[in-house]
VMD Tcl script that builds the backbone (N, CA, C; Angstrom):
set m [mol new atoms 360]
animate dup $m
set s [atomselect $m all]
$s set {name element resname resid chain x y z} {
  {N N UNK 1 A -49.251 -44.775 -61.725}
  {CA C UNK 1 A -50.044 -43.594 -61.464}
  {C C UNK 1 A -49.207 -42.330 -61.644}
  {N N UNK 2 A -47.904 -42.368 -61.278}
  {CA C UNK 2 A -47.378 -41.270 -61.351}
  {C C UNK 2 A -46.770 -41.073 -62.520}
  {N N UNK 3 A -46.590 -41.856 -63.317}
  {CA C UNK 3 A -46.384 -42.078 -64.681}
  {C C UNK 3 A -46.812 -40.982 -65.822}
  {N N UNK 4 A -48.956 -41.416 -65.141}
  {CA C UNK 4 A -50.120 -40.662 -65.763}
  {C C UNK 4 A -49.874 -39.297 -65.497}
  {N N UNK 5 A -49.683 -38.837 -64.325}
  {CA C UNK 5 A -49.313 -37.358 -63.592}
  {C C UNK 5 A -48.275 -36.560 -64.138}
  {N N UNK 6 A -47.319 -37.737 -64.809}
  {CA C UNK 6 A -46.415 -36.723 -64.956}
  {C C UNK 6 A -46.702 -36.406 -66.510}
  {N N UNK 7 A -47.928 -37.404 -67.470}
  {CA C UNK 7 A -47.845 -37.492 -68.692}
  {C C UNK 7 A -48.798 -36.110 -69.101}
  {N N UNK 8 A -49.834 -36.157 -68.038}
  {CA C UNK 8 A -51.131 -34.749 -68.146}
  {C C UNK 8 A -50.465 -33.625 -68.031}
  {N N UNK 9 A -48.825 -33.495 -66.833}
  {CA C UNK 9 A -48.411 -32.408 -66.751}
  {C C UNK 9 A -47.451 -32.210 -68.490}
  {N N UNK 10 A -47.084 -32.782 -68.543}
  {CA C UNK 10 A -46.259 -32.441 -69.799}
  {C C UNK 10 A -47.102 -32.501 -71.046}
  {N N UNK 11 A -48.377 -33.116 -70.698}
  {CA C UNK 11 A -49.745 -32.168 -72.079}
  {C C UNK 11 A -50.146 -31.167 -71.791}
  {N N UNK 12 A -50.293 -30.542 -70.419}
  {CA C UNK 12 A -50.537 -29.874 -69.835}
  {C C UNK 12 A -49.646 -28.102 -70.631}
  {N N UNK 13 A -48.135 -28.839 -70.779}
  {CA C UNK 13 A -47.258 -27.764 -70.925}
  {C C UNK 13 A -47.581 -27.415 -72.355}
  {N N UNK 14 A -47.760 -28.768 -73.496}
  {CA C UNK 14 A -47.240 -28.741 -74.701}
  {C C UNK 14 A -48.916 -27.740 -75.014}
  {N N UNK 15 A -49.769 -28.266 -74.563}
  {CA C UNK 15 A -51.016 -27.243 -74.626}
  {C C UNK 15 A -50.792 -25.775 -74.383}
  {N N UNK 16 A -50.201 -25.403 -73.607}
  {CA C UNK 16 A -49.842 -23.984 -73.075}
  {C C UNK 16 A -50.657 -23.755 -72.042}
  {N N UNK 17 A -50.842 -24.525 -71.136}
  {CA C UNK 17 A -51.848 -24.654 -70.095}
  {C C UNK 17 A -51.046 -24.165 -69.014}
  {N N UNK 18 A -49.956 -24.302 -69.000}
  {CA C UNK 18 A -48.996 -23.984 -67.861}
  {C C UNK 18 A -47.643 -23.606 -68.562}
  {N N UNK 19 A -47.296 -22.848 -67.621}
  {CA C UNK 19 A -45.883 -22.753 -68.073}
  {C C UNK 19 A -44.593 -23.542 -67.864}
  {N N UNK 20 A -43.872 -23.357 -68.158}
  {CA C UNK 20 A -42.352 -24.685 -68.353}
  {C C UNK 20 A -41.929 -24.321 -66.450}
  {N N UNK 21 A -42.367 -23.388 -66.118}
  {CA C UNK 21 A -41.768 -23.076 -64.773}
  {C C UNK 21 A -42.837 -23.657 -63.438}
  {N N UNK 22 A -44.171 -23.897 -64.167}
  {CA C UNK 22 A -45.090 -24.650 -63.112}
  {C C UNK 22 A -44.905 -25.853 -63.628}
  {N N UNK 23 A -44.692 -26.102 -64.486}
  {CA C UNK 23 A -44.416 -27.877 -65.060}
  {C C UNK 23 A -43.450 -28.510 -64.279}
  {N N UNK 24 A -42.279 -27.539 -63.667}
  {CA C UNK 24 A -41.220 -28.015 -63.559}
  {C C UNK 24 A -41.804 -28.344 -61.856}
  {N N UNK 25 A -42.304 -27.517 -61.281}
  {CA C UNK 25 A -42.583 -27.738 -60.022}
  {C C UNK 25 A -43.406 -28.783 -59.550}
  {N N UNK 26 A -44.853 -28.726 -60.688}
  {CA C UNK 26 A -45.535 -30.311 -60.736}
  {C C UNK 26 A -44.345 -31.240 -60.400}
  {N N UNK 27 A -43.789 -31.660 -61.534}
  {CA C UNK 27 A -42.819 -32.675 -61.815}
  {C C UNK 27 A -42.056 -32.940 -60.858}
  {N N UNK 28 A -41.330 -32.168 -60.004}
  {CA C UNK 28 A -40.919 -32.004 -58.773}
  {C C UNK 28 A -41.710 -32.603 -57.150}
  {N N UNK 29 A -43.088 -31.707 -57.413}
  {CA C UNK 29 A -43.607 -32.619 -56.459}
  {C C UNK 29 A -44.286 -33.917 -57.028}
  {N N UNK 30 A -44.445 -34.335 -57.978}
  {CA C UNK 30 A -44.918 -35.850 -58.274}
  {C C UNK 30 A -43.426 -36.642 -57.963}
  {N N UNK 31 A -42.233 -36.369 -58.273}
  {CA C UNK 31 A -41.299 -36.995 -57.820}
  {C C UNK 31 A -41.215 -37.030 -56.338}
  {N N UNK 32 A -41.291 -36.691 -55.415}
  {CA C UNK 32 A -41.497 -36.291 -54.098}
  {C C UNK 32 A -42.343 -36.795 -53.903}
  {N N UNK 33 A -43.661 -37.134 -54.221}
  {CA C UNK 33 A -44.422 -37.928 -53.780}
  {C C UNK 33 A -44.164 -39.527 -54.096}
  {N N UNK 34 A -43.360 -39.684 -55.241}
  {CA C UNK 34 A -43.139 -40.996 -55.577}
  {C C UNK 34 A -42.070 -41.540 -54.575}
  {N N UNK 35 A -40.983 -40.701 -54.117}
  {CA C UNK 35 A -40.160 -41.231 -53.571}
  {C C UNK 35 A -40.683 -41.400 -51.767}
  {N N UNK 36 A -41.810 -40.683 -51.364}
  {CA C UNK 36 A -42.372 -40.524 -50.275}
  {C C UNK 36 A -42.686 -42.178 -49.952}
  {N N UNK 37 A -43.634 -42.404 -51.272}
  {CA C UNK 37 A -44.572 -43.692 -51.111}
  {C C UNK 37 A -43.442 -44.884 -51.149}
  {N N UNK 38 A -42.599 -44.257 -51.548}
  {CA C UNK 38 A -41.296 -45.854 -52.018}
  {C C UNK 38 A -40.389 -46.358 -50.610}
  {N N UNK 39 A -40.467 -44.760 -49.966}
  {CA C UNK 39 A -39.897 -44.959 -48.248}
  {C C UNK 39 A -41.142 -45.743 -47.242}
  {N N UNK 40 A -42.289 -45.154 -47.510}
  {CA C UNK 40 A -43.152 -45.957 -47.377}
  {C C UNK 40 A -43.374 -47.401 -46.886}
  {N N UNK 41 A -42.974 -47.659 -48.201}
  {CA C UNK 41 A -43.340 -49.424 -48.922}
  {C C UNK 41 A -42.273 -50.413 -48.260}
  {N N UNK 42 A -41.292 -50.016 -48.115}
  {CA C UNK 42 A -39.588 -50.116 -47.567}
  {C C UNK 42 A -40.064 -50.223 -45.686}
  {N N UNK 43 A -40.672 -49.718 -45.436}
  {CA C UNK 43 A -40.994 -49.925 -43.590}
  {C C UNK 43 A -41.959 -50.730 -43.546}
  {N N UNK 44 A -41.693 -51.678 -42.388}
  {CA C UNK 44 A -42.618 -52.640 -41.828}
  {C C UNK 44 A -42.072 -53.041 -40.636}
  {N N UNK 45 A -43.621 -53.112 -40.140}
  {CA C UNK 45 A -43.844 -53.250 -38.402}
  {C C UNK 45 A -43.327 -54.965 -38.211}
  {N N UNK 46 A -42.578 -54.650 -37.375}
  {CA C UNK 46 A -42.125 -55.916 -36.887}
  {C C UNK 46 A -42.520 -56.646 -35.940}
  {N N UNK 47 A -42.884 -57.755 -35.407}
  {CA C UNK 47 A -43.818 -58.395 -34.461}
  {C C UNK 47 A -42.747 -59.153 -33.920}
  {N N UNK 48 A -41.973 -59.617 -32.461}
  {CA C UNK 48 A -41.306 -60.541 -32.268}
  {C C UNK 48 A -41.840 -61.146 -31.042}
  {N N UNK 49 A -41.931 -62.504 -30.745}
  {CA C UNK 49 A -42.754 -63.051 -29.235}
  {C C UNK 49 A -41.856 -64.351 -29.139}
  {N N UNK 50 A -41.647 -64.186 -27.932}
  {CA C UNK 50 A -40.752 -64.935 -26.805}
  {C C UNK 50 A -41.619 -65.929 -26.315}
  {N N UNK 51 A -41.507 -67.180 -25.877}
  {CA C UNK 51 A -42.104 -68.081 -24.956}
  {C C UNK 51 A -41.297 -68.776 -24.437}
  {N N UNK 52 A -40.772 -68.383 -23.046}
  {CA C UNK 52 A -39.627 -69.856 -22.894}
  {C C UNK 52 A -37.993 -69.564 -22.976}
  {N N UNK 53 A -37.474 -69.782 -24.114}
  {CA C UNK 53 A -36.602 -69.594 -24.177}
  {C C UNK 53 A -36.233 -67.915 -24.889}
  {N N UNK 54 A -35.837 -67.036 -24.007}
  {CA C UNK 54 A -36.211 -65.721 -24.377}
  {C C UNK 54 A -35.303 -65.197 -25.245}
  {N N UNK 55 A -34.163 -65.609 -25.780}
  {CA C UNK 55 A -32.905 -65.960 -26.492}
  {C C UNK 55 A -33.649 -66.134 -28.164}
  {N N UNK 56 A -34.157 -67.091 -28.188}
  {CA C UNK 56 A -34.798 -67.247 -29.622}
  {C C UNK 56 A -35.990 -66.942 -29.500}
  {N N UNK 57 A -37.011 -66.479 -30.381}
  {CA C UNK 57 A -38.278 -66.119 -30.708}
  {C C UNK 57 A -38.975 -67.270 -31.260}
  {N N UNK 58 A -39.824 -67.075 -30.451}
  {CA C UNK 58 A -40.987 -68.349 -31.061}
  {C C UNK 58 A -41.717 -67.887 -32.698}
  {N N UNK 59 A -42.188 -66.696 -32.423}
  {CA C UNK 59 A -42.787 -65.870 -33.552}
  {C C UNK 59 A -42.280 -64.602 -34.193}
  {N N UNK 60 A -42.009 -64.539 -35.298}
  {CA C UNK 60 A -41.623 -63.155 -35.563}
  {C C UNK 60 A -42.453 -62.971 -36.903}
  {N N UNK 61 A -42.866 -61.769 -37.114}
  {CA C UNK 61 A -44.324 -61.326 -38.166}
  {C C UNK 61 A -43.715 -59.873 -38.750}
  {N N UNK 62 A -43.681 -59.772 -40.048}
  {CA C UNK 62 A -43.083 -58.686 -40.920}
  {C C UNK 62 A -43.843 -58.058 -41.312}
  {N N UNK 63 A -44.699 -56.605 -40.738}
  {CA C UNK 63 A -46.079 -56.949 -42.331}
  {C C UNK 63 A -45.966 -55.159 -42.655}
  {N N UNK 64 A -45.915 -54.857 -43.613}
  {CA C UNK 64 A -45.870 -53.540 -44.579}
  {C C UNK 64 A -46.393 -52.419 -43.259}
  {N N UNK 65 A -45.548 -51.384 -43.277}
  {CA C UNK 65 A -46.106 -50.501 -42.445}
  {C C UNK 65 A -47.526 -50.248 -42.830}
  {N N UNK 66 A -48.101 -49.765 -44.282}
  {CA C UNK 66 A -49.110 -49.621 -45.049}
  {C C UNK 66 A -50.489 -50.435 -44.606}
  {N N UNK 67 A -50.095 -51.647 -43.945}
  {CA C UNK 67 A -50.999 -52.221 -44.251}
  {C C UNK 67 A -51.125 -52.265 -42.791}
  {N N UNK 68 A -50.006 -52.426 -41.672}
  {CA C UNK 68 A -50.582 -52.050 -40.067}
  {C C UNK 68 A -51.326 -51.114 -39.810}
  {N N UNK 69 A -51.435 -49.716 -40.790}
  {CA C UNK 69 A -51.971 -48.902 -40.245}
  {C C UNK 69 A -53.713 -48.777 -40.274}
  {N N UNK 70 A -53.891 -49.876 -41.562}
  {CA C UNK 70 A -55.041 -50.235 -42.161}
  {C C UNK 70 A -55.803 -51.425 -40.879}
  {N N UNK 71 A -55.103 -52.226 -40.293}
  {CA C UNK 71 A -55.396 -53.731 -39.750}
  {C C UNK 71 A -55.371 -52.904 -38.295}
  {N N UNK 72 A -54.507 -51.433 -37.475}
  {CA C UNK 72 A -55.624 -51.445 -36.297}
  {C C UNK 72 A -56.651 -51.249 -36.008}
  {N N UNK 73 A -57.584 -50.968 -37.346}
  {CA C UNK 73 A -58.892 -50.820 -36.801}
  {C C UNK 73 A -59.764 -51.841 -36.673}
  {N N UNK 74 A -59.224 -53.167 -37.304}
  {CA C UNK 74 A -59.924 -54.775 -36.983}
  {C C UNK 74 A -59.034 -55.302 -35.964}
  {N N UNK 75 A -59.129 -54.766 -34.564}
  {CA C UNK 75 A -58.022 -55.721 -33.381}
  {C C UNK 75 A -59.933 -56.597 -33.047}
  {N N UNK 76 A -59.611 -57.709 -32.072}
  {CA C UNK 76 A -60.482 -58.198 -31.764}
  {C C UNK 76 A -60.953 -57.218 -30.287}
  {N N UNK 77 A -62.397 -57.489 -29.754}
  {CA C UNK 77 A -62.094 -57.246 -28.960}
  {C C UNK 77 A -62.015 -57.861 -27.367}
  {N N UNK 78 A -61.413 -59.002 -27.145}
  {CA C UNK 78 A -60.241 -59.572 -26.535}
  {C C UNK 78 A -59.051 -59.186 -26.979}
  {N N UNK 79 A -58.444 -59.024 -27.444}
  {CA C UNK 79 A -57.470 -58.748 -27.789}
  {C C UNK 79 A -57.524 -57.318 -27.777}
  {N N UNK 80 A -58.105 -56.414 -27.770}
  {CA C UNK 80 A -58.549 -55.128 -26.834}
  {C C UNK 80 A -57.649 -54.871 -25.524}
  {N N UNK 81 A -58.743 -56.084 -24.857}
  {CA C UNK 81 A -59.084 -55.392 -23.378}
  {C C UNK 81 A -57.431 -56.246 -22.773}
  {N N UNK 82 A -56.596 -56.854 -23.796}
  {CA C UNK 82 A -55.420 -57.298 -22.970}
  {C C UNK 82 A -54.652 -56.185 -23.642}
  {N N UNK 83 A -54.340 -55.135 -24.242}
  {CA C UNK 83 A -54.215 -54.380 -24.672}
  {C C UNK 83 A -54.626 -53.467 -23.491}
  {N N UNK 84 A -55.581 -52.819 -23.258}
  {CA C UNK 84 A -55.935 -51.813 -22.065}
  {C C UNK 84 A -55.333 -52.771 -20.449}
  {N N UNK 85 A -55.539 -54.197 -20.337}
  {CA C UNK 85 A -54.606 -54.314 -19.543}
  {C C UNK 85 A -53.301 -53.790 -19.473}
  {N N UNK 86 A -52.579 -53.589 -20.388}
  {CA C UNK 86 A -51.173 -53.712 -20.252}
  {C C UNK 86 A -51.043 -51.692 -20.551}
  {N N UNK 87 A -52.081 -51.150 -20.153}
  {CA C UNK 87 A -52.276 -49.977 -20.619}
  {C C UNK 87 A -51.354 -49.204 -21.786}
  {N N UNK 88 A -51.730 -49.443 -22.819}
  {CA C UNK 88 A -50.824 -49.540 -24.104}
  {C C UNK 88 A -51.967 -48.576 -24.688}
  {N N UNK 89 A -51.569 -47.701 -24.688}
  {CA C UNK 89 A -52.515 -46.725 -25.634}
  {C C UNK 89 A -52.248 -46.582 -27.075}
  {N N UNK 90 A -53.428 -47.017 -28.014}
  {CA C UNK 90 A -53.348 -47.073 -29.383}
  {C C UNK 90 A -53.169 -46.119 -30.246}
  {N N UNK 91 A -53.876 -45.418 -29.805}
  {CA C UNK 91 A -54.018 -44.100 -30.748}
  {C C UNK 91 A -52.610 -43.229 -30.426}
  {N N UNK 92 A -51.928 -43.358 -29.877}
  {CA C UNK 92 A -50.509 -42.981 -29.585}
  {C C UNK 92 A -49.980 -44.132 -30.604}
  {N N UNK 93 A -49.935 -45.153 -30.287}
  {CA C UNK 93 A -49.664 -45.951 -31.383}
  {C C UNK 93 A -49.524 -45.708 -32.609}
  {N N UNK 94 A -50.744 -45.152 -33.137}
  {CA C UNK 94 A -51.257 -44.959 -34.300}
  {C C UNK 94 A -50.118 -44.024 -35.036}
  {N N UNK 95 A -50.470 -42.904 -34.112}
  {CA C UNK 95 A -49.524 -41.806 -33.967}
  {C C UNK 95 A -47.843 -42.100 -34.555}
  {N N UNK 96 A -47.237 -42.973 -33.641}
  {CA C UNK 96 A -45.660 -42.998 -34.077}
  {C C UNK 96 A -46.050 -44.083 -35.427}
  {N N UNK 97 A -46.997 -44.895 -35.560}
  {CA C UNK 97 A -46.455 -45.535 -36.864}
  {C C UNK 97 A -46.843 -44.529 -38.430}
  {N N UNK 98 A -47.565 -43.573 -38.325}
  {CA C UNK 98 A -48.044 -42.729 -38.740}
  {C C UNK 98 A -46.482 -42.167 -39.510}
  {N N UNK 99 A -45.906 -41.729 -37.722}
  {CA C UNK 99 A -44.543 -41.258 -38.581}
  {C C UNK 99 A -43.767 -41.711 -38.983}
  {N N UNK 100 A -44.103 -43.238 -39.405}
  {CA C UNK 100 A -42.864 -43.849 -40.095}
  {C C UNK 100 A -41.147 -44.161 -39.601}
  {N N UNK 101 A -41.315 -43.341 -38.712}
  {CA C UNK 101 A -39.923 -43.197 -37.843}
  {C C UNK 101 A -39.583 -44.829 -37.273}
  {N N UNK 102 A -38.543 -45.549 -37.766}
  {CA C UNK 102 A -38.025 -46.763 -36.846}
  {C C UNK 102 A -37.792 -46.332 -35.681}
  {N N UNK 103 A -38.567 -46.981 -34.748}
  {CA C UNK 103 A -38.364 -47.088 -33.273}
  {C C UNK 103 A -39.329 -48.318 -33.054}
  {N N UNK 104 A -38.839 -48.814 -31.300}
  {CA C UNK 104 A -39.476 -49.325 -30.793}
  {C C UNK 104 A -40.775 -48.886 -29.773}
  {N N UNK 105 A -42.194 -49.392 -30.757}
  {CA C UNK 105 A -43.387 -49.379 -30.096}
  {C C UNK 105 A -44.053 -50.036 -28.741}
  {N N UNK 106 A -43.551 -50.974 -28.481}
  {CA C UNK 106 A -44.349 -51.689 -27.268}
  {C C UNK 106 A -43.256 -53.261 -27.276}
  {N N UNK 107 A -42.721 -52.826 -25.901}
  {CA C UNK 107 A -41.701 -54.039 -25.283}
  {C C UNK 107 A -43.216 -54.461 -23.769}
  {N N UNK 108 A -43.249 -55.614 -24.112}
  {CA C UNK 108 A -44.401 -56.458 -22.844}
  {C C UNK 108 A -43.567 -57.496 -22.500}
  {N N UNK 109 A -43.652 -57.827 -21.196}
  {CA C UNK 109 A -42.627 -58.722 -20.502}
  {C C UNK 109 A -43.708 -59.072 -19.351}
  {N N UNK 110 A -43.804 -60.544 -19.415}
  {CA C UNK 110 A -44.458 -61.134 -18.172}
  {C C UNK 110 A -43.901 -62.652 -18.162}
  {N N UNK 111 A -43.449 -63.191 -16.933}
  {CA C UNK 111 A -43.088 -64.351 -16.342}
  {C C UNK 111 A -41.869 -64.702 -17.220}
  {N N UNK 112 A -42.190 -65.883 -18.118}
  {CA C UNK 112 A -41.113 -66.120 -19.343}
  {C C UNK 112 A -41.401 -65.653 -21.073}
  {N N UNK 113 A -42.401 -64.751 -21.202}
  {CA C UNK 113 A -42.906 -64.173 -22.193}
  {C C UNK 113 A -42.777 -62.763 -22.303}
  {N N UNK 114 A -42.125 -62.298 -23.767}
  {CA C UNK 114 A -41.798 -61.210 -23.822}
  {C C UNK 114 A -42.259 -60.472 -25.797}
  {N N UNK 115 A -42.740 -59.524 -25.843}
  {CA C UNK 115 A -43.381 -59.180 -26.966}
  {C C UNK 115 A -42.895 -58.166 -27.389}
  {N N UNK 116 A -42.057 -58.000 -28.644}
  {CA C UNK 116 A -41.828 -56.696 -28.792}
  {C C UNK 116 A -42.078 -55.998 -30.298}
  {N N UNK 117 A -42.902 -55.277 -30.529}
  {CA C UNK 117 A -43.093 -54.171 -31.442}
  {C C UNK 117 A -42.864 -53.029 -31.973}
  {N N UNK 118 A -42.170 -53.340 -33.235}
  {CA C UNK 118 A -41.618 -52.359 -33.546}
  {C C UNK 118 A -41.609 -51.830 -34.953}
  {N N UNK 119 A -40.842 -50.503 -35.355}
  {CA C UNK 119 A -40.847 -50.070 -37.076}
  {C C UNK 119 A -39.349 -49.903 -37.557}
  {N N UNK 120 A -39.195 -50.786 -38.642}
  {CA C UNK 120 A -38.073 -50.937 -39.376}
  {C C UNK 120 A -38.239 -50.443 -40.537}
}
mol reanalyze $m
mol bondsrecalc $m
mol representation Tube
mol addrep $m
């Protein structure tokens, strides 16, 4: 896609549609956007769950930041309301994965079970 963007801007120029000094700035931000989406693609939410032996992980789940941000709007809803148990507010959620920023989202700890979510 950005390929195409950068091919219209440089017909764009050879037309005289723009000048060599807005071409250059296109080109600039299509690079900037390419390298945006590539930091992007590179982060993913990490899922890790404890049962038992709290040392090793029973489960651990990798999945594209891109595509967590797409999948909270299908949570079940059971899987909801243990969610509002543990008063874990989503849309704050939403929020830090939004910014892409690695940190840890949601550490849950009960009896010998421990859950932790996070962005790498």
């Amino acid at each position: 896609m950005a390929k195409d963007e950068r091919m219209k801007i440089l017909n764009m120029l050879a037309e005289g549609k723009i000048s060599a000094e807005e071409a250059a700035r296109l080109l600039d931000a299509v690079g900037e956007t390419d390298q945006a989406a590539a930091a992007d693609k590179s982060r993913r939410l990490r899922i890790t769950v404890y049962e038992g032996d709290m040392e090793k992980p029973k489960t651990k789940l990798s999945i594209p930041l891109s595509v967590a941000r797409w999948a909270t709007k299908f949570i079940p809803k059971n899987a909801q309301a243990k969610i509002d148990e543990h008063e874990i507010d989503l849309e704050e959620i939403e929020e830090l994965i939004e910014t892409g920023e690695p940190q840890e989202l949601i550490h849950v700890e009960e009896e010998n079970k421990r859950v932790i979510i996070k962005i790498e």
